[in-house]
Structures are given as C-alpha cells and as structure tokens.
Predicted model as a PDB file, atoms N, CA, C, CB and O in Angstrom, pLDDT in the B-factor column:
MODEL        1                                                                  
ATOM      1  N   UNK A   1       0.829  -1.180   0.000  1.00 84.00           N  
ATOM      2  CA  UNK A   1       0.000   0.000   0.000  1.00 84.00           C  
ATOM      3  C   UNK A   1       0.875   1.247   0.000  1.00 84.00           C  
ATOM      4  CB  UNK A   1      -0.944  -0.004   1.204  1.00 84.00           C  
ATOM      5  O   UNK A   1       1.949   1.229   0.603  1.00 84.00           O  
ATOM      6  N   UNK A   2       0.496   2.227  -0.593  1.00 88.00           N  
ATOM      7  CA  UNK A   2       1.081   3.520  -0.488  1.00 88.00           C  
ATOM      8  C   UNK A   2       0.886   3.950   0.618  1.00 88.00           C  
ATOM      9  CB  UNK A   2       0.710   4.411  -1.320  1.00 88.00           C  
ATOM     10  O   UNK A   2      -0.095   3.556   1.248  1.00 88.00           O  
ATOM     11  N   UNK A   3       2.002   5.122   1.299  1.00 86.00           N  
ATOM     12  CA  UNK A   3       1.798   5.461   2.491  1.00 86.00           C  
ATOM     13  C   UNK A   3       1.021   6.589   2.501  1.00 86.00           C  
ATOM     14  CB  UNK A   3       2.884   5.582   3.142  1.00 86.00           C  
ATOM     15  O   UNK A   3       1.106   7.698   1.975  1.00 86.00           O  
ATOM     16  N   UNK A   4       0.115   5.949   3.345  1.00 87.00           N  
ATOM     17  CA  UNK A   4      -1.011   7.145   3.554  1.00 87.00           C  
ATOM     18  C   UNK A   4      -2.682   6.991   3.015  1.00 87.00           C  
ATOM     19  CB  UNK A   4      -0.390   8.464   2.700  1.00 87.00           C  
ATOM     20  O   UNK A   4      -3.739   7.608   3.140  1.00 87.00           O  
ATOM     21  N   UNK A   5      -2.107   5.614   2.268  1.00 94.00           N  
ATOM     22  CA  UNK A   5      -3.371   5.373   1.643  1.00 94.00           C  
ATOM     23  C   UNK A   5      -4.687   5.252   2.527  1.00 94.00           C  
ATOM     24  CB  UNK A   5      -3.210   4.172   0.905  1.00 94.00           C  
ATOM     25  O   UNK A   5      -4.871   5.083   3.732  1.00 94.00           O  
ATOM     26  N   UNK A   6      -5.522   5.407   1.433  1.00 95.00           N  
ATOM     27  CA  UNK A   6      -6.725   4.744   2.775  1.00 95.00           C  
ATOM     28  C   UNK A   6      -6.686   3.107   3.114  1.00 95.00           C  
ATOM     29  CB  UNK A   6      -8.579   4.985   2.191  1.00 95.00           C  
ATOM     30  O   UNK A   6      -6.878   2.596   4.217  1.00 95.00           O  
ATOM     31  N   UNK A   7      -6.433   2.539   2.062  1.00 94.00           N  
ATOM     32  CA  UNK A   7      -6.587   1.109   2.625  1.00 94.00           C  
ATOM     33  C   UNK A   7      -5.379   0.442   3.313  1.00 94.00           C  
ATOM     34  CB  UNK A   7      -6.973   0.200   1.507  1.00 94.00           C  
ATOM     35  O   UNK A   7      -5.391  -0.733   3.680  1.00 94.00           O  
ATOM     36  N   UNK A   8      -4.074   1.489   3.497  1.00 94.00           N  
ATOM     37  CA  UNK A   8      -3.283   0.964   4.234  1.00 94.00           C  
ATOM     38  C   UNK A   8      -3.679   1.420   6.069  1.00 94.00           C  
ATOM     39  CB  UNK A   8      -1.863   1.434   3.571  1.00 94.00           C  
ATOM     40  O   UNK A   8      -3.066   1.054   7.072  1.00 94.00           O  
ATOM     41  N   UNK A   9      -4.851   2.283   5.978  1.00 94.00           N  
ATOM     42  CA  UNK A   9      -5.350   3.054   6.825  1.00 94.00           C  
ATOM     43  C   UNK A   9      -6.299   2.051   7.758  1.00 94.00           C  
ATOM     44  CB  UNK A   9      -6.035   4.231   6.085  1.00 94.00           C  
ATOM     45  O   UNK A   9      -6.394   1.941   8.980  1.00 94.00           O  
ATOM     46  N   UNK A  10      -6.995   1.328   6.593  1.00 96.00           N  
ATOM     47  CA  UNK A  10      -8.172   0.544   6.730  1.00 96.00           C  
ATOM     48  C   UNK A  10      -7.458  -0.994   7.793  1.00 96.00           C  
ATOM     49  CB  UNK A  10      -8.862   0.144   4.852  1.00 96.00           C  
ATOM     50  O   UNK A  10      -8.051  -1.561   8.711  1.00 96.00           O  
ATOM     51  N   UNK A  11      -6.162  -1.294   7.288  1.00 95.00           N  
ATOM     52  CA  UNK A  11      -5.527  -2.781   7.293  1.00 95.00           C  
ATOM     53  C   UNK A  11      -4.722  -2.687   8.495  1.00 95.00           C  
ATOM     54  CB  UNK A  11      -4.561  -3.234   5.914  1.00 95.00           C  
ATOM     55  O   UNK A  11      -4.361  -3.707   9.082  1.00 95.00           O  
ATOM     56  N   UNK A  12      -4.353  -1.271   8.983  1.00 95.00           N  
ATOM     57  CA  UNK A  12      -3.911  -1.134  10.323  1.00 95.00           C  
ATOM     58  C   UNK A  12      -5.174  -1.152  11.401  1.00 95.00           C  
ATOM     59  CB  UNK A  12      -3.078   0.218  10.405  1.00 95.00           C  
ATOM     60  O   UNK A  12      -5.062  -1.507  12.574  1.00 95.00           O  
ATOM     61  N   UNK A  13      -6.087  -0.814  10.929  1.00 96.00           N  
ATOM     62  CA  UNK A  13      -7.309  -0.160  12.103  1.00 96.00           C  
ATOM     63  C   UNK A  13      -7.489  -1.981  12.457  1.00 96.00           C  
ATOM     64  CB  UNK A  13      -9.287   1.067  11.212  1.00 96.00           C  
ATOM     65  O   UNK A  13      -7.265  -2.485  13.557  1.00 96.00           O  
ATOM     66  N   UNK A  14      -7.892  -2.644  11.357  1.00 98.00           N  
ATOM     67  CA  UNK A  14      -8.270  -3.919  11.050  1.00 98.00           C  
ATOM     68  C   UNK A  14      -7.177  -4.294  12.428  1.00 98.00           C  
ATOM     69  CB  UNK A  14      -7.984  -4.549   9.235  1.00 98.00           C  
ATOM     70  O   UNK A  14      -7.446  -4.294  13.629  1.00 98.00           O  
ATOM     71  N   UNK A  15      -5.651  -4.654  11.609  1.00 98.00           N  
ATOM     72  CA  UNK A  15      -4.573  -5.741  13.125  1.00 98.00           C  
ATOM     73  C   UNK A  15      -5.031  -4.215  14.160  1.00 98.00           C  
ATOM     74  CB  UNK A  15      -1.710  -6.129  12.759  1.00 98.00           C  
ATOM     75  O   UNK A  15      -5.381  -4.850  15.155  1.00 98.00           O  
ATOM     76  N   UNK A  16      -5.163  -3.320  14.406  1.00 98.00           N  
ATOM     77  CA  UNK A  16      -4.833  -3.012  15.889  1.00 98.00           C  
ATOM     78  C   UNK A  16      -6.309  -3.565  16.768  1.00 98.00           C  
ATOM     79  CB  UNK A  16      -4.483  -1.093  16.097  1.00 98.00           C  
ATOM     80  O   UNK A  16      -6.354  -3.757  17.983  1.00 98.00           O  
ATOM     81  N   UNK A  17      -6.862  -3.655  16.297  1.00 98.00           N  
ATOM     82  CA  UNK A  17      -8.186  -4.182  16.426  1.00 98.00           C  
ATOM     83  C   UNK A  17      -7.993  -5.497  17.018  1.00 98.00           C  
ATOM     84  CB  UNK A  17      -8.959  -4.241  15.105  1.00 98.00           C  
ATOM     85  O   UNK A  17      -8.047  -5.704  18.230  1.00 98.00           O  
ATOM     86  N   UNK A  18      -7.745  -6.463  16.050  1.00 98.00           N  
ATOM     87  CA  UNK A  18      -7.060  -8.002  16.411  1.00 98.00           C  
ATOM     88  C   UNK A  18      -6.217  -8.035  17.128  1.00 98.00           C  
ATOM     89  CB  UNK A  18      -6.491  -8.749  15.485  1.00 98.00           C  
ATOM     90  O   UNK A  18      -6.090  -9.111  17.713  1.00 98.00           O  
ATOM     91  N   UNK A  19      -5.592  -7.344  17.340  1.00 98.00           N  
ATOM     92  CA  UNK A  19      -4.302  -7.095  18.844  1.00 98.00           C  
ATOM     93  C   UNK A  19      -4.886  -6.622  20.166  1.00 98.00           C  
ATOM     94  CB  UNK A  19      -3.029  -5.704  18.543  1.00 98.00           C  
ATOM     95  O   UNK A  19      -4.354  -7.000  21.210  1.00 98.00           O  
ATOM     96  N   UNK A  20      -5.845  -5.895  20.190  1.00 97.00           N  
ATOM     97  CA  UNK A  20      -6.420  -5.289  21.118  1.00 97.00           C  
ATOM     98  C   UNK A  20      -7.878  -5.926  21.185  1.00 97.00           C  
ATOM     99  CB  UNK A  20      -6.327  -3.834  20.882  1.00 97.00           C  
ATOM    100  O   UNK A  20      -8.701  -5.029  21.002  1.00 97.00           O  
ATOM    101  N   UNK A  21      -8.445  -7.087  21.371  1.00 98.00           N  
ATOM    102  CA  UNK A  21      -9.994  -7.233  21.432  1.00 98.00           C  
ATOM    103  C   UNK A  21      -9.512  -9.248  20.813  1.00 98.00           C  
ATOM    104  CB  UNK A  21     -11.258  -5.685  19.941  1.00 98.00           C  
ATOM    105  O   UNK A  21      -9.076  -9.792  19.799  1.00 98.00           O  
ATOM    106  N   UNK A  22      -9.860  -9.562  21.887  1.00 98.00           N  
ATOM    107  CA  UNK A  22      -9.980 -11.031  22.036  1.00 98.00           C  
ATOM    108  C   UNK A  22     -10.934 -11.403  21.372  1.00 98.00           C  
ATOM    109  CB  UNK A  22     -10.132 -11.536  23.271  1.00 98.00           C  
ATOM    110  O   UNK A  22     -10.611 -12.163  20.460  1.00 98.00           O  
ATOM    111  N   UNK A  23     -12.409 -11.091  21.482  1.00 98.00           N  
ATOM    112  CA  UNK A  23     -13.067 -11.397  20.729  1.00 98.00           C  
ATOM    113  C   UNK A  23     -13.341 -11.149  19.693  1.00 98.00           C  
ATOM    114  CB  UNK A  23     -13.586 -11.427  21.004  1.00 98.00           C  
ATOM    115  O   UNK A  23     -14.294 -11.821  19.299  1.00 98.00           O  
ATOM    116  N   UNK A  24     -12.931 -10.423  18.946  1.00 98.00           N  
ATOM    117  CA  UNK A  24     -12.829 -10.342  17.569  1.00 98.00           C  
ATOM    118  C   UNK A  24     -11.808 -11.005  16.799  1.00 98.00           C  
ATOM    119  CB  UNK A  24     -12.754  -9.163  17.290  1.00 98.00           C  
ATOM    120  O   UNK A  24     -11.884 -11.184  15.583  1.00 98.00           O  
ATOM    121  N   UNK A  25     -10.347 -11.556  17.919  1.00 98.00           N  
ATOM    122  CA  UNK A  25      -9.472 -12.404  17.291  1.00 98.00           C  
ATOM    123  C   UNK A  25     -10.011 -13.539  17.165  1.00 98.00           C  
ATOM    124  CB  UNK A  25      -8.330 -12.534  17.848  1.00 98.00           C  
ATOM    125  O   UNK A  25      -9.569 -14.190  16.219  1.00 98.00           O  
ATOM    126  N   UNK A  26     -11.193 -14.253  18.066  1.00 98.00           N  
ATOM    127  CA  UNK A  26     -11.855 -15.243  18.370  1.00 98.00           C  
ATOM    128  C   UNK A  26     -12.689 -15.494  16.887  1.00 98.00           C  
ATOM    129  CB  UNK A  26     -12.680 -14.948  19.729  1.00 98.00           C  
ATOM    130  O   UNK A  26     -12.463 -16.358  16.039  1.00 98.00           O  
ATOM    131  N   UNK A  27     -13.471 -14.692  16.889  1.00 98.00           N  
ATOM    132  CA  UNK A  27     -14.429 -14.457  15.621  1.00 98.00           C  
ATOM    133  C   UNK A  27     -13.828 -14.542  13.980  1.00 98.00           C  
ATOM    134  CB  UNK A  27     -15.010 -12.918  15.824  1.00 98.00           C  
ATOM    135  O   UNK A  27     -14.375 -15.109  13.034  1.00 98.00           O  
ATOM    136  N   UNK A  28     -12.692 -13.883  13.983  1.00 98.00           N  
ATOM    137  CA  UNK A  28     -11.717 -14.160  12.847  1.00 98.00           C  
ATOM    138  C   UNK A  28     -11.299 -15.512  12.663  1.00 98.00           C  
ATOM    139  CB  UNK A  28     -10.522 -13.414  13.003  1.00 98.00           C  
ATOM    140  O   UNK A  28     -11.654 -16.143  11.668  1.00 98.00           O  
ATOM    141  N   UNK A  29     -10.459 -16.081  13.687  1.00 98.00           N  
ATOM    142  CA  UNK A  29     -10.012 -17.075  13.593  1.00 98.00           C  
ATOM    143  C   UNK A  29     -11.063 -17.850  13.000  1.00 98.00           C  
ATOM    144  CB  UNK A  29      -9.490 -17.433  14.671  1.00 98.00           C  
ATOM    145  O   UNK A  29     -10.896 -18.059  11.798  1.00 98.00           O  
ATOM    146  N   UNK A  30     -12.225 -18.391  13.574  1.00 98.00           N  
ATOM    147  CA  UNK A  30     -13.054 -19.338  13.676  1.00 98.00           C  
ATOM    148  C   UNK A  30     -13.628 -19.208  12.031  1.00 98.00           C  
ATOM    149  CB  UNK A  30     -14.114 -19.118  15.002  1.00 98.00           C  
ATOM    150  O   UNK A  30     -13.892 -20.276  11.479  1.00 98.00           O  
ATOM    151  N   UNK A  31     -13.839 -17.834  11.188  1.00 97.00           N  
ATOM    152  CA  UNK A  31     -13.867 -17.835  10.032  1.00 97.00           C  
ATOM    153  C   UNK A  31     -12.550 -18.405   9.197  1.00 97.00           C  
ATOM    154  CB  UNK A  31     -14.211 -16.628   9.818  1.00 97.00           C  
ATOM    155  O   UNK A  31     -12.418 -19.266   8.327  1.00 97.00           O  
ATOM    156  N   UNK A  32     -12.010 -17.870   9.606  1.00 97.00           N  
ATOM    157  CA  UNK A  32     -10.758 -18.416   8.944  1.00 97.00           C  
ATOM    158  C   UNK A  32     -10.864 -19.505   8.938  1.00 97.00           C  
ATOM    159  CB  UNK A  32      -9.571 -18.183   9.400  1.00 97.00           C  
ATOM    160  O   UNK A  32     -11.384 -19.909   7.898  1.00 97.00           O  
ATOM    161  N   UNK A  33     -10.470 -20.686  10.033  1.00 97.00           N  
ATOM    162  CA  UNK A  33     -10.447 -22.393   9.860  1.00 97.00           C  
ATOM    163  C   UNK A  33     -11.581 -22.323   9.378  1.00 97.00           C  
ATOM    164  CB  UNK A  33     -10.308 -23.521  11.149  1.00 97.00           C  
ATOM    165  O   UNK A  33     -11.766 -23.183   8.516  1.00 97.00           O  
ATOM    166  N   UNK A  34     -12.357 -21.720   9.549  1.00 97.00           N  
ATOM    167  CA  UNK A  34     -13.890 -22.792   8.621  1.00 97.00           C  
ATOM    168  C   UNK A  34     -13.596 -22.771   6.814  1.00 97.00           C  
ATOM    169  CB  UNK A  34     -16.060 -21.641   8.907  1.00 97.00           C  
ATOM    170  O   UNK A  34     -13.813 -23.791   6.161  1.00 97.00           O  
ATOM    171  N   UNK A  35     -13.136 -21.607   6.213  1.00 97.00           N  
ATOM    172  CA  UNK A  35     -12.668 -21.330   5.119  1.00 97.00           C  
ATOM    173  C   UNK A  35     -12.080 -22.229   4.461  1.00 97.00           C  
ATOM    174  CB  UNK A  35     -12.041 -20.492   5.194  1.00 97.00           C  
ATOM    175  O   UNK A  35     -12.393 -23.027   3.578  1.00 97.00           O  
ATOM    176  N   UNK A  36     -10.672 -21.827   5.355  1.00 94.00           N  
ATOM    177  CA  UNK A  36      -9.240 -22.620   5.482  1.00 94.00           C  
ATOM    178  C   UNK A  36      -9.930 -24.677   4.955  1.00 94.00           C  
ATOM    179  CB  UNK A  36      -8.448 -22.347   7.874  1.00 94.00           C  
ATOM    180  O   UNK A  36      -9.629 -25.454   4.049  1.00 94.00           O  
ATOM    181  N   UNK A  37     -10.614 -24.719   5.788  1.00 96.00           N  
ATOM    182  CA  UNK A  37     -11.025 -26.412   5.371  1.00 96.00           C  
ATOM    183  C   UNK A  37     -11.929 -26.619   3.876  1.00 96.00           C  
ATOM    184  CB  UNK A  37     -12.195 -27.124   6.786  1.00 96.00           C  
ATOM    185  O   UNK A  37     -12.410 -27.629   3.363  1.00 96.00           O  
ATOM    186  N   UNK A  38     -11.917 -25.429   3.524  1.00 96.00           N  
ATOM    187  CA  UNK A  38     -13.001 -25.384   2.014  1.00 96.00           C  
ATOM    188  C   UNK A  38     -11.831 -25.977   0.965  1.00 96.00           C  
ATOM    189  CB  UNK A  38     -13.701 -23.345   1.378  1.00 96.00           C  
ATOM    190  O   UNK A  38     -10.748 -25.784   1.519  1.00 96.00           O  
ATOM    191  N   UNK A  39     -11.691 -26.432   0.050  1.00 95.00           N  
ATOM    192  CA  UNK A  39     -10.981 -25.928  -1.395  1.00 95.00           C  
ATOM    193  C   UNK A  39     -11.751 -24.991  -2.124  1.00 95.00           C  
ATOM    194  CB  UNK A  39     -10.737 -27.100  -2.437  1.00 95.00           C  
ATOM    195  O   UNK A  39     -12.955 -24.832  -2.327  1.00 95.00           O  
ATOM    196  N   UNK A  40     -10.368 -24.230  -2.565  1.00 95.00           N  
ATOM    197  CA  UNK A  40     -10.732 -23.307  -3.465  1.00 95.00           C  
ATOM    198  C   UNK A  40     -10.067 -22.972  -4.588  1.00 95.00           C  
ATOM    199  CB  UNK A  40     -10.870 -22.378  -2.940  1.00 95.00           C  
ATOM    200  O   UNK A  40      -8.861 -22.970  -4.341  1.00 95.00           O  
ATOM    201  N   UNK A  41     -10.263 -22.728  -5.547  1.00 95.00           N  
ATOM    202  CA  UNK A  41     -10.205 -22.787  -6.670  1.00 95.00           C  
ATOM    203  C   UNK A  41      -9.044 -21.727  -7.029  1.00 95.00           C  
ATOM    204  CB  UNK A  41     -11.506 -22.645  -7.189  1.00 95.00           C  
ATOM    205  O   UNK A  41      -7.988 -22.089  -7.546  1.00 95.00           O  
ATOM    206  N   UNK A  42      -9.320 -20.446  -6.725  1.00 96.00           N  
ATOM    207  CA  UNK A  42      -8.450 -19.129  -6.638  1.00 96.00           C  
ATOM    208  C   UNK A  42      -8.799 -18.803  -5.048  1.00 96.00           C  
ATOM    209  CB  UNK A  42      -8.970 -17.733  -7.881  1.00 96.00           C  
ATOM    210  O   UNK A  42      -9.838 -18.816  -4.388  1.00 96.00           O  
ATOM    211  N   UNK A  43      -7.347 -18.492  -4.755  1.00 94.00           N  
ATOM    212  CA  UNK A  43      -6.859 -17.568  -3.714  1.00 94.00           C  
ATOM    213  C   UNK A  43      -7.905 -16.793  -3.470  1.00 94.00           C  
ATOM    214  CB  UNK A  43      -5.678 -16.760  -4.038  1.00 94.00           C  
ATOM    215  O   UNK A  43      -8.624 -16.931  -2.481  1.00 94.00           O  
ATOM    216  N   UNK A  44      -8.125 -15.566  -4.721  1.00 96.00           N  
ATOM    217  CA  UNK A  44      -9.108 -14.730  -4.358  1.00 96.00           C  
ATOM    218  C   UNK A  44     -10.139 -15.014  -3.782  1.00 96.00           C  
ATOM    219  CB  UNK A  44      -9.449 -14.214  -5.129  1.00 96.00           C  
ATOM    220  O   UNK A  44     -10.520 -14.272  -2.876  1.00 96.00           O  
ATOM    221  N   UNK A  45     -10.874 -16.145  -4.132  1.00 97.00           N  
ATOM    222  CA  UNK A  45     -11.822 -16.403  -3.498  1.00 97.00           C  
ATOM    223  C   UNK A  45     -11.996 -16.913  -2.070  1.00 97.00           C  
ATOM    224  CB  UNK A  45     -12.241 -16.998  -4.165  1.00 97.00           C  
ATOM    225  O   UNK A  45     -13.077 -17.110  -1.515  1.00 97.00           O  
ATOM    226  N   UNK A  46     -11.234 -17.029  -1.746  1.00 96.00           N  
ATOM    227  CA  UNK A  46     -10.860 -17.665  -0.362  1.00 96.00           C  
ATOM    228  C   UNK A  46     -10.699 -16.142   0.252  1.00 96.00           C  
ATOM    229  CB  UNK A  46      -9.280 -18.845  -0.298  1.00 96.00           C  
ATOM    230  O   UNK A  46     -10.920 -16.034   1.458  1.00 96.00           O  
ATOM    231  N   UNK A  47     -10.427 -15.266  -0.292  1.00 94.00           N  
ATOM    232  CA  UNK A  47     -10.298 -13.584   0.117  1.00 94.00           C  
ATOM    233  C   UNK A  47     -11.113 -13.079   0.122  1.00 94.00           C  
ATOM    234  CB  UNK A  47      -9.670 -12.708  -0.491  1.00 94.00           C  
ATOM    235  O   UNK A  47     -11.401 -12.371   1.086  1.00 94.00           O  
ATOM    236  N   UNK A  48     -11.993 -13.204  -1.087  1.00 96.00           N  
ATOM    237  CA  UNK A  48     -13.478 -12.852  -1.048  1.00 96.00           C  
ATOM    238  C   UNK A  48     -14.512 -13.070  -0.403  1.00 96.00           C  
ATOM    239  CB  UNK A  48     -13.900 -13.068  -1.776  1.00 96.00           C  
ATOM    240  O   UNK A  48     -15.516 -12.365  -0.299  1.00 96.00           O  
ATOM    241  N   UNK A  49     -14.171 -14.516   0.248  1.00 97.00           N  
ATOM    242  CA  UNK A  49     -15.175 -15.057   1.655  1.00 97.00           C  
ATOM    243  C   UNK A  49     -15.220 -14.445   2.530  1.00 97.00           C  
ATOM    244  CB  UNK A  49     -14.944 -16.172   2.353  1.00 97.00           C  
ATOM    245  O   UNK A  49     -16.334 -14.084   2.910  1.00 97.00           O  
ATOM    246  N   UNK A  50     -13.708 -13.924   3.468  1.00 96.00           N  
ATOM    247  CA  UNK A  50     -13.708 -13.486   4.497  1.00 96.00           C  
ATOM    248  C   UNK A  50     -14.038 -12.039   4.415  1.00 96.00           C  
ATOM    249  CB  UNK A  50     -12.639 -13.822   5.041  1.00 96.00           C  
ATOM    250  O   UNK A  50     -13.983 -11.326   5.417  1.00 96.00           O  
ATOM    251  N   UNK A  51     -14.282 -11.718   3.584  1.00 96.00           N  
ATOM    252  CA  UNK A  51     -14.264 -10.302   3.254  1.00 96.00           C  
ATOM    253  C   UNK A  51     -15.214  -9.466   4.207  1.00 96.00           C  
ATOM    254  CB  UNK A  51     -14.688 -10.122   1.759  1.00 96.00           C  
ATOM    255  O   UNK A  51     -14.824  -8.490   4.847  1.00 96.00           O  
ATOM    256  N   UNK A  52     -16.636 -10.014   4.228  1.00 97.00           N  
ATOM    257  CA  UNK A  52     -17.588  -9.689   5.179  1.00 97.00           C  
ATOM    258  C   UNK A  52     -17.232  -9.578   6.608  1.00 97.00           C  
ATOM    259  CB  UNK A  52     -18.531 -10.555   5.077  1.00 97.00           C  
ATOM    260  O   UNK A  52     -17.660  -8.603   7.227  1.00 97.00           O  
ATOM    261  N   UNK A  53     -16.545 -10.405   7.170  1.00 98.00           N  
ATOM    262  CA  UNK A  53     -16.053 -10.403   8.873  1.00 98.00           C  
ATOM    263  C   UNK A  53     -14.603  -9.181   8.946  1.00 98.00           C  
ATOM    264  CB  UNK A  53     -15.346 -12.481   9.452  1.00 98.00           C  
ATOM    265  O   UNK A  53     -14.157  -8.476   9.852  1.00 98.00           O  
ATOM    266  N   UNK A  54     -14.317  -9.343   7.879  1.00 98.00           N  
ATOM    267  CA  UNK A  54     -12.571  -8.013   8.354  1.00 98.00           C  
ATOM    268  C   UNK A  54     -13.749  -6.723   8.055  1.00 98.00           C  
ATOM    269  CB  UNK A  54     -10.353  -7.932   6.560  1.00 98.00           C  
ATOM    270  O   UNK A  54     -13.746  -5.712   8.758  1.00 98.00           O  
ATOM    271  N   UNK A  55     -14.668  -6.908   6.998  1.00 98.00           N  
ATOM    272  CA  UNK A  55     -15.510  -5.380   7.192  1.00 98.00           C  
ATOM    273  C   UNK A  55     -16.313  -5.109   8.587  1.00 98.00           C  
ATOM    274  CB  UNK A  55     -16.765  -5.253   5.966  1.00 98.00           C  
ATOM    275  O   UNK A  55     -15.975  -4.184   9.325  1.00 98.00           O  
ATOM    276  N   UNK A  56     -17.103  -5.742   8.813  1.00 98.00           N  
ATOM    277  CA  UNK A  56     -17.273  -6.072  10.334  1.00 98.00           C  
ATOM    278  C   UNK A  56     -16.880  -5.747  11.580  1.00 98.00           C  
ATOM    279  CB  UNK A  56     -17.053  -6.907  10.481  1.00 98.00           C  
ATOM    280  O   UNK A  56     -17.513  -5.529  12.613  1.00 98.00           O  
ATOM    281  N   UNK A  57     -15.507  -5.748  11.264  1.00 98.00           N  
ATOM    282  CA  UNK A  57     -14.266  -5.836  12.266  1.00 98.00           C  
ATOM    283  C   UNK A  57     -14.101  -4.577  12.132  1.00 98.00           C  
ATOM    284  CB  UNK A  57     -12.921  -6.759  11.990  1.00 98.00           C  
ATOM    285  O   UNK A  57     -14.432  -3.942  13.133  1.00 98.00           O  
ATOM    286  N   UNK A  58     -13.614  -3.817  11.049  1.00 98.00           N  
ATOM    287  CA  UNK A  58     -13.324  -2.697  10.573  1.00 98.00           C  
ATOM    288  C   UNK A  58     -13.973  -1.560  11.163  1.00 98.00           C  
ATOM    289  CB  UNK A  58     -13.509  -2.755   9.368  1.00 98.00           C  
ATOM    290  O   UNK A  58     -13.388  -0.642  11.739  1.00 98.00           O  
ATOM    291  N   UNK A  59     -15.405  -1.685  10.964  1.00 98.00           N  
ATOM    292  CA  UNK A  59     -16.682  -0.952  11.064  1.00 98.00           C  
ATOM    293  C   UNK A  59     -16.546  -0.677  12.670  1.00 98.00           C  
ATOM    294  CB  UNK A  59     -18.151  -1.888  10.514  1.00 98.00           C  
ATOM    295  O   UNK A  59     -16.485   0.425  13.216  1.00 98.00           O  
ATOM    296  N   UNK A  60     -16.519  -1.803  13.207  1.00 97.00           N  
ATOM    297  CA  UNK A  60     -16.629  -1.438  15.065  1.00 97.00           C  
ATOM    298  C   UNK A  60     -15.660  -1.078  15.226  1.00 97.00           C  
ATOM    299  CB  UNK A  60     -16.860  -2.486  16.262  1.00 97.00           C  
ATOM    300  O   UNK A  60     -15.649  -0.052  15.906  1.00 97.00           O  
ATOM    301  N   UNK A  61     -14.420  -1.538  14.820  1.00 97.00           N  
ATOM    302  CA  UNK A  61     -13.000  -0.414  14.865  1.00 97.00           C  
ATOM    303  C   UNK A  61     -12.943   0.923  14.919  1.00 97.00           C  
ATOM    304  CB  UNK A  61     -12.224  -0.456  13.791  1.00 97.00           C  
ATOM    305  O   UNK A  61     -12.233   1.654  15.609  1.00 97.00           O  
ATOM    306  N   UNK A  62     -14.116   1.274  13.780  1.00 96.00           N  
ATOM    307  CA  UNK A  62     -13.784   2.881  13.205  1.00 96.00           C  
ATOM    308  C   UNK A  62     -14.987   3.244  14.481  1.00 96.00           C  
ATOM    309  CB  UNK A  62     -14.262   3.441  10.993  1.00 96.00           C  
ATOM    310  O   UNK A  62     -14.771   4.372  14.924  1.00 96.00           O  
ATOM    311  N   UNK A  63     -15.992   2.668  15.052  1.00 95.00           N  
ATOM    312  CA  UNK A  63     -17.050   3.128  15.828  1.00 95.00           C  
ATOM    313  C   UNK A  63     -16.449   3.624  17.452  1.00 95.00           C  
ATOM    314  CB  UNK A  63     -18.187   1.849  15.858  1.00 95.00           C  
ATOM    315  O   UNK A  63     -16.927   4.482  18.194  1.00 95.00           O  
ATOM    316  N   UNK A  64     -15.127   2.661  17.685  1.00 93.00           N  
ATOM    317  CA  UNK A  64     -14.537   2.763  19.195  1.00 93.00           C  
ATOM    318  C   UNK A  64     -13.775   4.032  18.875  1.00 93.00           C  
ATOM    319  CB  UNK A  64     -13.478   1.354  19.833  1.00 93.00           C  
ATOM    320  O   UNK A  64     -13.904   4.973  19.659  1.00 93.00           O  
ATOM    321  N   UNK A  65     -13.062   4.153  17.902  1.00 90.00           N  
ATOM    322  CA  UNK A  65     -11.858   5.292  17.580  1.00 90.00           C  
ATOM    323  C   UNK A  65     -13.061   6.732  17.320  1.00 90.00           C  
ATOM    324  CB  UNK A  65     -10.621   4.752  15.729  1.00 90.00           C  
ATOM    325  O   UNK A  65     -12.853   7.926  17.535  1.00 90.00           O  
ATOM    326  N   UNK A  66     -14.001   6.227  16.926  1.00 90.00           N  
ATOM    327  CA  UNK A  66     -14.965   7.619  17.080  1.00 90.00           C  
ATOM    328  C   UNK A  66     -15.330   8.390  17.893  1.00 90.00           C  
ATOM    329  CB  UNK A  66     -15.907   7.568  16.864  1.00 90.00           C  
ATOM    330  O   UNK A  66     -15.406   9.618  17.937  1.00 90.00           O  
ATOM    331  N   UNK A  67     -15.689   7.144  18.929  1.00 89.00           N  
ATOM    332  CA  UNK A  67     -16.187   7.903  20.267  1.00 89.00           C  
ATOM    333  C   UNK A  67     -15.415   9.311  20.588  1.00 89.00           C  
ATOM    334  CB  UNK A  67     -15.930   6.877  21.604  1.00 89.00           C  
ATOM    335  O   UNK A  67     -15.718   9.968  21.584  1.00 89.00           O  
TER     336      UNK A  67                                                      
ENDMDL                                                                          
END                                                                             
C-alpha cells in the first residue's frame, strides 16, 4: 500500500483491532479455519469469503476510535 493510503489506513485499524480485542481475534479465527477447510479454486476467493467479517471488524474499529 502507499503510504497514507486509505486502505493501508483501513488494514492497520483492522490488526490493531485483532491485537487489542480477544473477541474479535476469536471471531476471525473461527472464520478463517472454517474457510481454510473449504478448497478453493483461486486464492481470491478464499479472500473474497472473508471479506464480510474483516468489514465487520473494521466498522466497530472505526465506531470505538470515534467515540
């Protein structure tokens, strides 16, 4: 990512999030192995699954840093 970008913006909020909040490392993980045991065809798509839970994650991220 370029520095400064937004989505390098987005991918930090995301790990400080997962570093700081157990249950959301909990919640990730558990998507992940469920994934993780799928085959998939392309990578991407295996990226594209989780996509919904890191937005998720993201969203209550940006809601605590708001307050």
């Amino acid at each position: 990512f370029a520095v400064g970008s937004e989505e390098a913006e987005r991918m930090l909020l995301f790990r400080d999030r997962l570093r700081t909040d157990e249950d959301e490392r909990v919640l990730y993980e558990k998507r992940k192995r469920r994934l993780a045991a799928r085959s998939w065809t392309r990578v991407q798509d295996y990226a594209d699954a989780k996509s919904d839970v890191v937005e998720e994650i993201i969203a209550r991220a940006r809601a605590v840093e708001n307050r």
